[in-house]
C-alpha positions in Angstrom: -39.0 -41.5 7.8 -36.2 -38.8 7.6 -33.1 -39.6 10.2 -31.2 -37.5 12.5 -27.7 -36.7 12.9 -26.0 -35.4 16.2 -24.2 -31.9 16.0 -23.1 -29.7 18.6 -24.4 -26.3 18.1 -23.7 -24.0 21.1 -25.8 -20.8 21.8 -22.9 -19.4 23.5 -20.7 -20.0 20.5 -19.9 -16.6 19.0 -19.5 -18.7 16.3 -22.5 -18.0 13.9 -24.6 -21.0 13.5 -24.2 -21.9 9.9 -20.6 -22.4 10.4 -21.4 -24.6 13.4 -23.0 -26.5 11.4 -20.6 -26.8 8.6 -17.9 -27.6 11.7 -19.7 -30.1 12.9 -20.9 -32.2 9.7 -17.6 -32.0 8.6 -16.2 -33.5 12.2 -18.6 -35.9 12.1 -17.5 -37.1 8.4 -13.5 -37.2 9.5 -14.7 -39.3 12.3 -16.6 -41.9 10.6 -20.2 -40.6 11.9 -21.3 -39.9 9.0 -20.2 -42.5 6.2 -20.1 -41.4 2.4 -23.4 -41.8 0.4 -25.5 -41.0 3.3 -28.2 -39.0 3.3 -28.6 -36.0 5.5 -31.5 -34.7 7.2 -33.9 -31.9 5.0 -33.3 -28.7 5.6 -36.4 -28.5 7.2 -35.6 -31.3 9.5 -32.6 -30.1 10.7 -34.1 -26.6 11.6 -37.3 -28.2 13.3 -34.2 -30.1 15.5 -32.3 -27.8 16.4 -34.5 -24.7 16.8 -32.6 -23.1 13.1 -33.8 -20.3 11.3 -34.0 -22.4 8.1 -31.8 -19.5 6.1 -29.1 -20.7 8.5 -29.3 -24.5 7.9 -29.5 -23.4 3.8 -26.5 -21.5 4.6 -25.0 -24.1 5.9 -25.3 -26.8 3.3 -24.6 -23.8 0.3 -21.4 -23.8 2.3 -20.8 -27.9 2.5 -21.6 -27.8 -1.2 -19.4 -25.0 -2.5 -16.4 -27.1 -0.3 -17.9 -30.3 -2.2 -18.3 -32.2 1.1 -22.3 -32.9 0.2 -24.2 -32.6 -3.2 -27.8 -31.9 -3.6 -29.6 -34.6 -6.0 -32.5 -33.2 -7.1 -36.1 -34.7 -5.2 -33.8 -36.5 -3.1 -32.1 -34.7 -1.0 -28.9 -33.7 0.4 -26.2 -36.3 0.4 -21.9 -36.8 1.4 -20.2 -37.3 -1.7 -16.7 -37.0 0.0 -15.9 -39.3 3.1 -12.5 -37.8 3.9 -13.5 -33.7 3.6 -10.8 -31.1 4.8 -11.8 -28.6 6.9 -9.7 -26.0 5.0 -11.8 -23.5 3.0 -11.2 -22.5 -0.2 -10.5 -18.7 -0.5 -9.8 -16.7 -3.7 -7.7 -13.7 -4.2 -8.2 -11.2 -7.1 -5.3 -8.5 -6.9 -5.7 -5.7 -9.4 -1.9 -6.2 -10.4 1.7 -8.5 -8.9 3.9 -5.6 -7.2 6.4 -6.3 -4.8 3.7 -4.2 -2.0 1.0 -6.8 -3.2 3.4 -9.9 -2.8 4.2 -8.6 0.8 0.1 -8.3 1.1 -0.1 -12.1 -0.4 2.4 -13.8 1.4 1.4 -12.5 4.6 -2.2 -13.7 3.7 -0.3 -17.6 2.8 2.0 -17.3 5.6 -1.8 -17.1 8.2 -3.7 -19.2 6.2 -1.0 -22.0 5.9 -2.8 -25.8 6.8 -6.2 -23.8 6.7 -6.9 -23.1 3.5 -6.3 -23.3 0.2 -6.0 -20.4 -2.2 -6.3 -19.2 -5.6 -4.7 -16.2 -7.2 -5.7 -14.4 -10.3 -4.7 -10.7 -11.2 -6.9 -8.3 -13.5 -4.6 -5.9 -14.3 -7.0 -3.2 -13.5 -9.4 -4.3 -16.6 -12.6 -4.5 -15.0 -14.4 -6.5 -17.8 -11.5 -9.1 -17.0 -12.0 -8.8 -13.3 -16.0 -9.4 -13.9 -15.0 -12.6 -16.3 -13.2 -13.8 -13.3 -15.2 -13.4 -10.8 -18.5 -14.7 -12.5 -16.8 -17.6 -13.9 -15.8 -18.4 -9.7 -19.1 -17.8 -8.1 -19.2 -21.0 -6.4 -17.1 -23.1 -4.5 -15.4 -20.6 -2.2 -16.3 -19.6 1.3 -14.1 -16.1 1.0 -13.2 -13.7 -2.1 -10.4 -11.4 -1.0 -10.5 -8.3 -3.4 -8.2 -5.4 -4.0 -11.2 -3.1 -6.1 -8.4 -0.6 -8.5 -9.6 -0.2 -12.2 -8.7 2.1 -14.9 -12.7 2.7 -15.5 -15.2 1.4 -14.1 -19.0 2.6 -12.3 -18.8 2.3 -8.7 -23.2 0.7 -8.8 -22.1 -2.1 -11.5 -18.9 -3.0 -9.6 -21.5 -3.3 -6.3 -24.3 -4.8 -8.1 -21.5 -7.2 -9.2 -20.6 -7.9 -6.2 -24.2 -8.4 -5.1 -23.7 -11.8 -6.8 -21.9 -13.3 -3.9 -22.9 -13.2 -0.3 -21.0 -10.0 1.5 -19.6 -12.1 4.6 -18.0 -13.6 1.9 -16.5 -10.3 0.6 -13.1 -8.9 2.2 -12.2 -5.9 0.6 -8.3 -4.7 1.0 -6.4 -1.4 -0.1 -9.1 0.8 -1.9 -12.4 2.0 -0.2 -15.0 3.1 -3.2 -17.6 5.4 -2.3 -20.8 3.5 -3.1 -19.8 0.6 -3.0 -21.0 -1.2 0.2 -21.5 -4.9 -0.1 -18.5 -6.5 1.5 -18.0 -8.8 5.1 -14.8 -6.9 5.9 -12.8 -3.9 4.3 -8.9 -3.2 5.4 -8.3 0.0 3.5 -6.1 3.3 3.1 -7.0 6.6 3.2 -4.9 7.6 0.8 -5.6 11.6 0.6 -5.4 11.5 4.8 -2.6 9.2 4.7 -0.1 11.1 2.2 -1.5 14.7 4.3 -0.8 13.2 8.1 2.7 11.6 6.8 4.1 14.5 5.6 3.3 15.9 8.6 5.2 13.5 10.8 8.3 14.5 8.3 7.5 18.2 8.5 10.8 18.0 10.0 12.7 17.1 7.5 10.5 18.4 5.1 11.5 22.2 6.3 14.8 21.6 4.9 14.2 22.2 2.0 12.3 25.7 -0.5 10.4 23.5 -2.7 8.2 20.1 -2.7 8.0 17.8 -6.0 5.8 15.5 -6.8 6.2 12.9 -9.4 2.7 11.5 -10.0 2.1 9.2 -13.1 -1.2 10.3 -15.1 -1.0 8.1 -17.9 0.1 4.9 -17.2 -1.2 1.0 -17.7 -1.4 1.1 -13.7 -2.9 4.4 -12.5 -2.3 5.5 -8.9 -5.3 7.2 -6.5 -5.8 10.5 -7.3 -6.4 11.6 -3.6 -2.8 10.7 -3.4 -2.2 14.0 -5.2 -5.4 15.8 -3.3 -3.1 15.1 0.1 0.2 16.7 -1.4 -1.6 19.7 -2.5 -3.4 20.2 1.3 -0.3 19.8 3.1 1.7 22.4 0.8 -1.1 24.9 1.1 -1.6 24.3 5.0 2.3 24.8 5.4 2.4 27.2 2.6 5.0 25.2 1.0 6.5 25.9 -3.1 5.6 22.8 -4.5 4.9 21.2 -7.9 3.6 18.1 -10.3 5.2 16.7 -12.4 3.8 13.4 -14.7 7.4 11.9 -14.9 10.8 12.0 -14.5 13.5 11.9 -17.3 17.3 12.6 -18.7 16.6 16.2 -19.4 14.5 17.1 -15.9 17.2 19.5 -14.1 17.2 19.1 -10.8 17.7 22.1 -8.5 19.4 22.4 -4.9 16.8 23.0 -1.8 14.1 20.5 -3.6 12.7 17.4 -1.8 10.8 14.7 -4.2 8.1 12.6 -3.7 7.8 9.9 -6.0 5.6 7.4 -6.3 7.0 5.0 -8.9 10.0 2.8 -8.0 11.3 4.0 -11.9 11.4 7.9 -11.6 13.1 6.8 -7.8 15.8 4.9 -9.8 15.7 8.0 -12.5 16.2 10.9 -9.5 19.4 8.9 -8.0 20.7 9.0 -11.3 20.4 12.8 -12.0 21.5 13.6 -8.4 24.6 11.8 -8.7 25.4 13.4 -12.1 24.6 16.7 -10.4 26.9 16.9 -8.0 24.2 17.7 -5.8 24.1 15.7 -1.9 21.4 13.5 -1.1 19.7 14.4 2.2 21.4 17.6 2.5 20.9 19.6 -1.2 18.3 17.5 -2.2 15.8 15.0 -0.6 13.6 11.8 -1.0 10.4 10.5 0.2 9.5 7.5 -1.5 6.2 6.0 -2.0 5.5 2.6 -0.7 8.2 0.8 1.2 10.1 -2.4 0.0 13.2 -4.2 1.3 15.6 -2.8 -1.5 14.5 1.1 0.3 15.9 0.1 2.9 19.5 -0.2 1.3 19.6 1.8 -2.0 21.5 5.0 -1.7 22.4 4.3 1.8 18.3 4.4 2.7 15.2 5.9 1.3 12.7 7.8 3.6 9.5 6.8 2.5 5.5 6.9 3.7 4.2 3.7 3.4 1.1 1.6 4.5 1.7 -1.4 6.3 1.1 -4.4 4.0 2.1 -7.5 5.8 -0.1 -6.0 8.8 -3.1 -5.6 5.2 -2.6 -9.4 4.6 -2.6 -10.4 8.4 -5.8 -8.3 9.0 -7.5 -10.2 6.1 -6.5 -13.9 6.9 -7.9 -13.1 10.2 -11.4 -12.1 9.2 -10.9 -16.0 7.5 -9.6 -17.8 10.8 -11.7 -16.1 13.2 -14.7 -15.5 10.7 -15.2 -11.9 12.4 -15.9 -8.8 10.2 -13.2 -6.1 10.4 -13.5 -2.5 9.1 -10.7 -0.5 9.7 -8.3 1.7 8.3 -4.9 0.1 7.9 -1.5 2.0 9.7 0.4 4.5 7.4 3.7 5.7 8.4 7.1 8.0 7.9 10.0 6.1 8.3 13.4 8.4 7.9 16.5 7.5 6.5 19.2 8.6 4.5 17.8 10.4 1.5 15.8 13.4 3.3 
């Protein structure tokens, strides 16, 4: 005859029940009421018991085996094959490319997670036939995927149907919302035609200074930006019927011209516009100006401070190790922002 264990599962828990279960068998393992090699009850044992849906006991011991605290021998059963389990979970990050915005994004997610979980990193240098190789060669054995979906080409129903392959509670996606694709746990994303439009706004005021907005968008590159980054520029010059232009890049020959405020998006044509400027003659902040694309400590400093609009990405991270600790589903749009300094 099958035995019974003892768990505590709580209907007033807003804990969902299969990670009550997972709590508990893991407890009971640490403190030696469970010993290794021992047999747990069927899953149809433990939902007669306990008054389970049995979907949320198999839910449960998926989970236990994908940590490795039980394995499932085949006609046997369900049995502990580690007798000193952590309760960390194992969580895997897949970041479309290692920028000093996504490290901000990543340590904040380490910084949460520290003690409760461990964590491995891969980057797919938006390749989506290497993102697919990694994710179908790490289907099991990890209670969260945190994914940042950006891909040089790619079909919005394969990338869902390949994410179909793991459970979406599982699924927190961060930074890029894709219109049909809807099988995630959790999103944390930017708007990026809203953002870029509602920014500028906010620095309509320093904005006015000048005749004539530029805009240094990269078409071409290896690592290719959101194109409703460009959609936003274009609304708010034609709402504030502002002179404005695109240009793909920056280089030695561009001539600059007084009354013109730039916004760049790449951290090279920044660099490449402080050079011109100070071979022009021209004043930064008062003949010319600079709003800066995503925020990073050397802003801050360089040329006495770049104004940027920038999302939050340590507040990204923190949102995203929260849906882990908590194990609460979060949809929001993260905070975007004008900060002002020196260069506008």
């Amino acid at each position: 005859m099958e035995g019974s264990i003892s768990l505590e599962i709580s209907d007033e828990s807003s804990t969902p029940k299969y990670k009550q279960i997972v709590f508990s068998v893991i407890n009971k393992i640490e403190t030696g009421h469970i010993k290794y090699g021992q047999k747990l009850p069927s899953i149809n044992k433990l939902s007669f018991d306990y008054y389970l849906a049995r979907d949320t006991v198999e839910k449960a011991y998926n989970e236990l085996k994908d940590r490795g605290v039980i394995e499932s021998v085949k006609g046997k059963g369900y049995y502990v094959r580690n007798s000193t389990p952590t309760s960390k979970v194992n969580v895997l990050i897949l970041f479309n490319k290692l920028s000093a915005y996504k490290k901000e994004i990543f340590n904040a997610i380490s910084r949460e997670l520290e003690g409760k979980a461990n964590i491995d990193f891969f980057v797919y240098h938006y390749d989506y036939e290497t993102f697919e190789r990694i994710l179908t060669e790490h289907l099991k054995g990890y209670s969260y995927y945190v994914i940042m979906p950006h891909f040089t080409d790619f079909e919005p129903f394969d990338l869902n149907k390949l994410l179909k392959m793991i459970p979406k509670e599982k699924i927190i996606l961060l930074d890029n919302q894709i219109e049909g694709v809807d099988h995630y746990g959790s999103i944390i994303y930017q708007d990026f035609k809203l953002d870029i439009y509602d920014a500028m706004v906010e620095a309509s005021e320093f904005l006015n200074k000048y005749d004539k907005l530029v805009m240094v968008f990269p078409e071409n590159g290896d690592y290719p930006y959101p194109k409703e980054i460009v959609v936003g520029f274009r609304r708010y010059c034609g709402f504030n019927n502002k002179k404005h232009e695109i240009l793909n890049e920056l280089n030695e020959h561009h001539e600059i011209k007084a009354n013109s405020a730039y916004i760049l998006i790449e951290e090279s044509d920044l660099v490449a516009l402080i050079k011109l400027q100070r071979s022009s003659g021209l004043s930064l902040g008062k003949d010319i100006g600079i709003l800066s694309y995503n925020d990073t400590l050397l802003k801050e400093v360089l040329a006495e401070g770049i104004s940027v609009i920038t999302t939050d990405f340590v507040k990204m991270g923190s949102l995203a190790a929260k849906c882990i600790t908590s194990n609460e589903a979060v949809e929001c749009k993260n905070d975007f922002r004008f900060i002002q300094r020196n260069s506008l």
